[in-house]
VOZA-844373 format. One line per 10 residues: number of its first residue (from 1); their letters; for each residue x, y, z of C-alpha. Coordinates in steps of 0.5 Angstrom, whole numbers, plus 500, padded with zeros to 3 digits. Example, Ala and Ser with C-alpha at 12.3 -4.5 7.8 and 13.67 -1.06 7.14 Angstrom:
1	as	525 491 516  527 498 514;
END
This chain:
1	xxxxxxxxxx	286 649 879  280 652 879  283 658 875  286 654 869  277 651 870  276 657 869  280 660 863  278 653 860  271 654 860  272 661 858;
11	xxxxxxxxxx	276 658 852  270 653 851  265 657 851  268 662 845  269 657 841  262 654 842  259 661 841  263 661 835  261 654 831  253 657 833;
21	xxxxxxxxxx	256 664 830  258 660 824  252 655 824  246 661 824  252 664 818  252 658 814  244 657 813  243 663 813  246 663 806  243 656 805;
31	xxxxxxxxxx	237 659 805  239 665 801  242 659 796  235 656 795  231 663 794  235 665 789  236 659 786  228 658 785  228 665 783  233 665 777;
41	xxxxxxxxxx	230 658 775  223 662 774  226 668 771  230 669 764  235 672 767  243 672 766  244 676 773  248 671 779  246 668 784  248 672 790;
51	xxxxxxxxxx	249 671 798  251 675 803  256 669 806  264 671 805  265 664 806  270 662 800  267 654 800  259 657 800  261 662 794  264 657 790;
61	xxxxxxxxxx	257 653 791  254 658 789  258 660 783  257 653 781  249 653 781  250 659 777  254 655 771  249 649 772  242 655 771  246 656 765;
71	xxxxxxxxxx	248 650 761  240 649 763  239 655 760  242 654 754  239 646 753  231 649 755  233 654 750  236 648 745  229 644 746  225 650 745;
81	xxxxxxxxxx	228 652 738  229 645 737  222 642 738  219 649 735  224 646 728  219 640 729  213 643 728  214 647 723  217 641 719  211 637 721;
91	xxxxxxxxxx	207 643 718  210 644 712  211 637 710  203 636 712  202 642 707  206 639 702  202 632 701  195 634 702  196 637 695  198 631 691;
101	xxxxxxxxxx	193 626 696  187 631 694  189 630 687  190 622 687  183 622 691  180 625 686  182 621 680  181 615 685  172 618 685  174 617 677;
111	xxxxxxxxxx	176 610 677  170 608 681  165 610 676  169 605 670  167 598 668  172 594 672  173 587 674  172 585 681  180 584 682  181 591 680;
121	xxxxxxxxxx	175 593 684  178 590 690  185 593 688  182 600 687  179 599 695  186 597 698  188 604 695  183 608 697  184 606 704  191 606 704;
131	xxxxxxxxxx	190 613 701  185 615 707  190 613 712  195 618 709  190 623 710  188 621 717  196 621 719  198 628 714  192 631 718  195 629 725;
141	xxxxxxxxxx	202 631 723  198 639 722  194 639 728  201 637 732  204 643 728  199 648 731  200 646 739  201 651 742  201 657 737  194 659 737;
151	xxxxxxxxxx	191 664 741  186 659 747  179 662 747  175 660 753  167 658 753  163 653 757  161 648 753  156 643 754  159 636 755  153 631 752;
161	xxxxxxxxxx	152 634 746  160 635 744  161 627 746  154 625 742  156 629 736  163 626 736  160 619 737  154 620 731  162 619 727  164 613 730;
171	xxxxxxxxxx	157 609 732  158 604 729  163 602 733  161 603 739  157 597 744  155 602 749  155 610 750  153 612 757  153 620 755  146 621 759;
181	xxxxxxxxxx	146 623 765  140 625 769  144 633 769  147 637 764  155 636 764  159 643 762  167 644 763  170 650 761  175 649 755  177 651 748;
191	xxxxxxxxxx	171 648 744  176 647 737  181 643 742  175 640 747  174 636 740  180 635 737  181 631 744  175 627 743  176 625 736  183 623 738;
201	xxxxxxxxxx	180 619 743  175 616 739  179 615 733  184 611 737  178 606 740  177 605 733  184 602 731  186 599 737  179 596 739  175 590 737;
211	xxxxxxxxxx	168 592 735  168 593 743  169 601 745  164 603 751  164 611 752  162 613 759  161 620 761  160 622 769  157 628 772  165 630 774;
221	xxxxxxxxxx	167 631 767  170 625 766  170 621 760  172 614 759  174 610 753  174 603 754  175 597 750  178 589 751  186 590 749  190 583 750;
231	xxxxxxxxxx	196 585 746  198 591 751  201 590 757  202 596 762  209 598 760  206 600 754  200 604 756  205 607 761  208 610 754  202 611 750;
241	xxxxxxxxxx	201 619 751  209 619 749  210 623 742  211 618 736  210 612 741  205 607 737  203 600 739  202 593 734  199 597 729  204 602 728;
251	xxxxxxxxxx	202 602 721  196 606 722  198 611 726  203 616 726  203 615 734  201 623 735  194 622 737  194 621 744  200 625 745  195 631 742;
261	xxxxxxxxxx	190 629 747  195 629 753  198 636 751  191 640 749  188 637 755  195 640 760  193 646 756  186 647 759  189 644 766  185 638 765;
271	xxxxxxxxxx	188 631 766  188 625 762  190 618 765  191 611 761  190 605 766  190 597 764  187 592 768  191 586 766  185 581 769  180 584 764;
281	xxxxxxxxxx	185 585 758  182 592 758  185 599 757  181 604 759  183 612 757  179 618 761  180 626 760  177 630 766  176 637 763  177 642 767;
291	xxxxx	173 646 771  167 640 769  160 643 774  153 640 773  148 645 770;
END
């Protein structure tokens, strides 16, 4: 009896050592599946994954993360190209209608010093607006193009007076414009796209809001553009940034502009974020620009 305990537990401990043998085995290749899985990820590369695992079913799961990198290879690339395909016809189509709009604007200045009844003088400002419009949607449909594809050149810029700059185009509309702090706000950005992005931001406010845009910069770098928006509700703004996303007055929009904010902001590593407090009926937009310090 106390030999066949014996054999027993011999026996026992062999087939314990060999599970624990077999465990240490089958997460080493775990492990090795997870580096290079990450590794192929990153890189473009057409090299498989490799383990050093015989086991038949750990080859085959890395056989099978090697089809899966390469169908996502080959929809990034679909994506890539197609969306590259996007912007060129975005390009070419906003070359295209400036000429025959800069032209109708032009004869349009001409009408405007003629005698004409005060119908037509109503007619004439519909179509100068309806033309305007068109320039301001040919003008987004250009910047969305450029996204990108130009070279960023960095520079500390001065917060206060680039946002006072923009303002000074859209004062009118504004009910309330804190861009004083007791310091000087800098971030460290692209001035071109630091612009664009308040020029998006502002012009957006003018569309959406009634006569009640507020403004605030803060000394983080932050810059808020609030306004009252009772037609929204938080499944809209949760979408906003969204390319070709428009709310209610699509017709004025081409719903590029937010979403070239977003992407201008991401390219300098800075965030934008859109909050609605349901209470208030109020939309708030904020930019952090990146590396923002007081000087």
């Amino acid at each position: 009896m106390t030999v066949l305990f014996g054999c027993l537990c011999v026996i026992l401990s062999g087939i314990t050592a060999g599970c624990l043998w077999k465990i240490r085995v089958m997460r080493k290749s775990a492990e090795e599946l997870t580096v290079q899985f990450e590794k192929r990820i990153k890189e473009d590369t057409n090299v498989g994954i490799e383990i050093s695992s015989r086991d038949s079913k750990m080859r085959q799961l890395a056989l099978g993360m090697d089809r899966q990198i390469r169908i996502f290879r080959e929809e990034q690339r679909r994506y890539l190209q197609g969306n590259q395909e996007l912007k060129d016809a975005a390009a070419n189509l906003s070359h295209d209608l400036r000429t025959p709009m800069t032209a109708a604007w032009g004869y349009l200045d001409l009408l405007k010093q003629e005698e004409m009844s005060d119908e037509a003088g109503e007619y004439l400002q519909i179509i100068s607006e309806r033309i305007q419009a068109m320039k301001e949607l040919t003008e987004e449909m250009f910047q969305y193009s450029k996204i990108g594809s130009r070279t960023q050149e960095y520079e500390k810029i001065r917060l206060n007076r680039m946002l006072e700059e923009t303002a000074a185009d859209f004062y009118g509309v504004l009910t309330q414009a804190s861009i004083e702090p007791e310091q000087q706000v800098f971030c460290y950005g692209n001035p071109q796209s630091v612009k664009r992005i308040l020029a998006n931001l502002f012009s957006n406010g003018v569309k959406y809001s009634r006569g009640d845009l507020e403004v605030v910069l803060k000394e983080d770098g932050s810059i808020s553009f609030s306004n009252r928006a009772p037609f929204m509700d938080p499944m809209q703004v949760g979408s906003l940034m969204e390319r070709f996303y428009t709310v209610e007055n699509g017709e004025r929009s081409s719903g590029l502009g937010l979403h070239i904010v977003k992407v201008l902001a991401e390219e300098m590593n800075g965030k934008v974020s859109a909050v609605y407090d349901r209470k208030a009926g109020k939309l708030r937009i904020t930019v952090l620009f990146p590396a923002a310090t007081c000087g």
